[in-house]
C-alpha positions as CSV (number, residue, x, y, z in Angstrom):
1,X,3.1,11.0,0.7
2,X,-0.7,11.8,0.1
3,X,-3.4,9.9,1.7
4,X,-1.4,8.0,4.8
5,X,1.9,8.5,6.1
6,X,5.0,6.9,5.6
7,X,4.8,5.1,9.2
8,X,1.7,4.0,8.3
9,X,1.8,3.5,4.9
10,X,4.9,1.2,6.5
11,X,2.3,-0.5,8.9
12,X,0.3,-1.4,6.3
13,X,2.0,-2.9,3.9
14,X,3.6,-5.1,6.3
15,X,-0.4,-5.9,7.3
16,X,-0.8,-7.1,3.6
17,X,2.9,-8.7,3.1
18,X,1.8,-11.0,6.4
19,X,-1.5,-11.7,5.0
20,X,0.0,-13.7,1.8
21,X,2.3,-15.2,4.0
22,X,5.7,-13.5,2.5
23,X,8.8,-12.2,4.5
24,X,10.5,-9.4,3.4
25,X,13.2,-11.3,1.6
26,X,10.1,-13.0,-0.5
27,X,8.2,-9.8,-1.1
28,X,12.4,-8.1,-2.3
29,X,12.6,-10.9,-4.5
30,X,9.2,-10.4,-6.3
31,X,9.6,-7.0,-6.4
32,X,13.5,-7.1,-7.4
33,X,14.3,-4.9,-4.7
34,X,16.9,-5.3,-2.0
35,X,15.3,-7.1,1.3
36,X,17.0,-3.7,3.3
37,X,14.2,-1.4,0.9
38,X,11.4,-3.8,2.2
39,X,12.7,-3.5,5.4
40,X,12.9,0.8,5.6
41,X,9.3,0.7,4.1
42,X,8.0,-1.4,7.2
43,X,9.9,0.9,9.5
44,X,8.5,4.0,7.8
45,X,11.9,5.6,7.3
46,X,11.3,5.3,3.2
47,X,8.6,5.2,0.7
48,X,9.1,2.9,-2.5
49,X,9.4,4.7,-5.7
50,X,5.9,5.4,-8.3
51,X,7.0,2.3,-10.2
52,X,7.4,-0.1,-7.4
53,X,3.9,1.1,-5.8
54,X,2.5,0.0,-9.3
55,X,4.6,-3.4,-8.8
56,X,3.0,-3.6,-5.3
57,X,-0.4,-3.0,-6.5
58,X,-0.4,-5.3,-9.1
59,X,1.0,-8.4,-6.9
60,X,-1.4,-7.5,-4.1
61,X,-4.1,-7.2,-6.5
62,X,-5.1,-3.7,-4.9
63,X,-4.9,0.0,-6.3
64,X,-1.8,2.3,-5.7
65,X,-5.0,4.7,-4.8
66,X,-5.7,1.7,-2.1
67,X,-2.1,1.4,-1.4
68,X,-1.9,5.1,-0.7
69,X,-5.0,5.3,1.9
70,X,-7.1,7.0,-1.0
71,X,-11.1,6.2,-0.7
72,X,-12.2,3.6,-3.5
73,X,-14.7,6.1,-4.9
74,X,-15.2,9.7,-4.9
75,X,-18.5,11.5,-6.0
76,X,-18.0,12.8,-9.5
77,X,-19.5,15.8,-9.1
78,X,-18.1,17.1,-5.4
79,X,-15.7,14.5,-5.1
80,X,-16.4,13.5,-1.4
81,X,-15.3,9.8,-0.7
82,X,-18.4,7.3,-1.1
83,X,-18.8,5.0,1.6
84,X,-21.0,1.8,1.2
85,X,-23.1,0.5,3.6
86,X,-20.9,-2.3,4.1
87,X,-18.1,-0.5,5.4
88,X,-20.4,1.8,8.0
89,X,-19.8,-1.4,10.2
């Protein structure tokens, strides 16, 4: 998996399932997945497929780029990830 690993690919989408307030049976029902896929994503032991990240995406409102730890813009002409003053902290 580009960008982040699975564990923490894992981590995190169990950060954002929290946030809107959805178990993992919820979050496998939207997604028409079993609750046990949900559950090896947390864990880090499995990675959903390219379709389901779009599914993901789409119900989180977020990228797959986001999904996947990408940066939100790159410089078009290097391609270096731009950071905005708001996320220097």
């Amino acid at each position: 998996m580009n960008g982040i690993g699975k564990e923490r690919f894992g981590a995190f989408l169990a950060a954002l399932r929290k946030e809107k307030g959805l178990t993992q049976r919820a979050l496998a029902d939207r997604l028409y997945v079993s609750d046990k896929a949900v559950s090896k994503w947390g864990r880090g032991d499995t990675v959903p497929s390219t379709d389901t990240l779009r599914r993901i995406a789409e119900l989180f409102h977020v990228s797959v780029d986001y999904l996947l730890g990408r940066p939100a813009a790159l410089c078009q002409s290097c391609g270096m990830s731009l950071v905005m003053d708001s996320d220097k902290g």
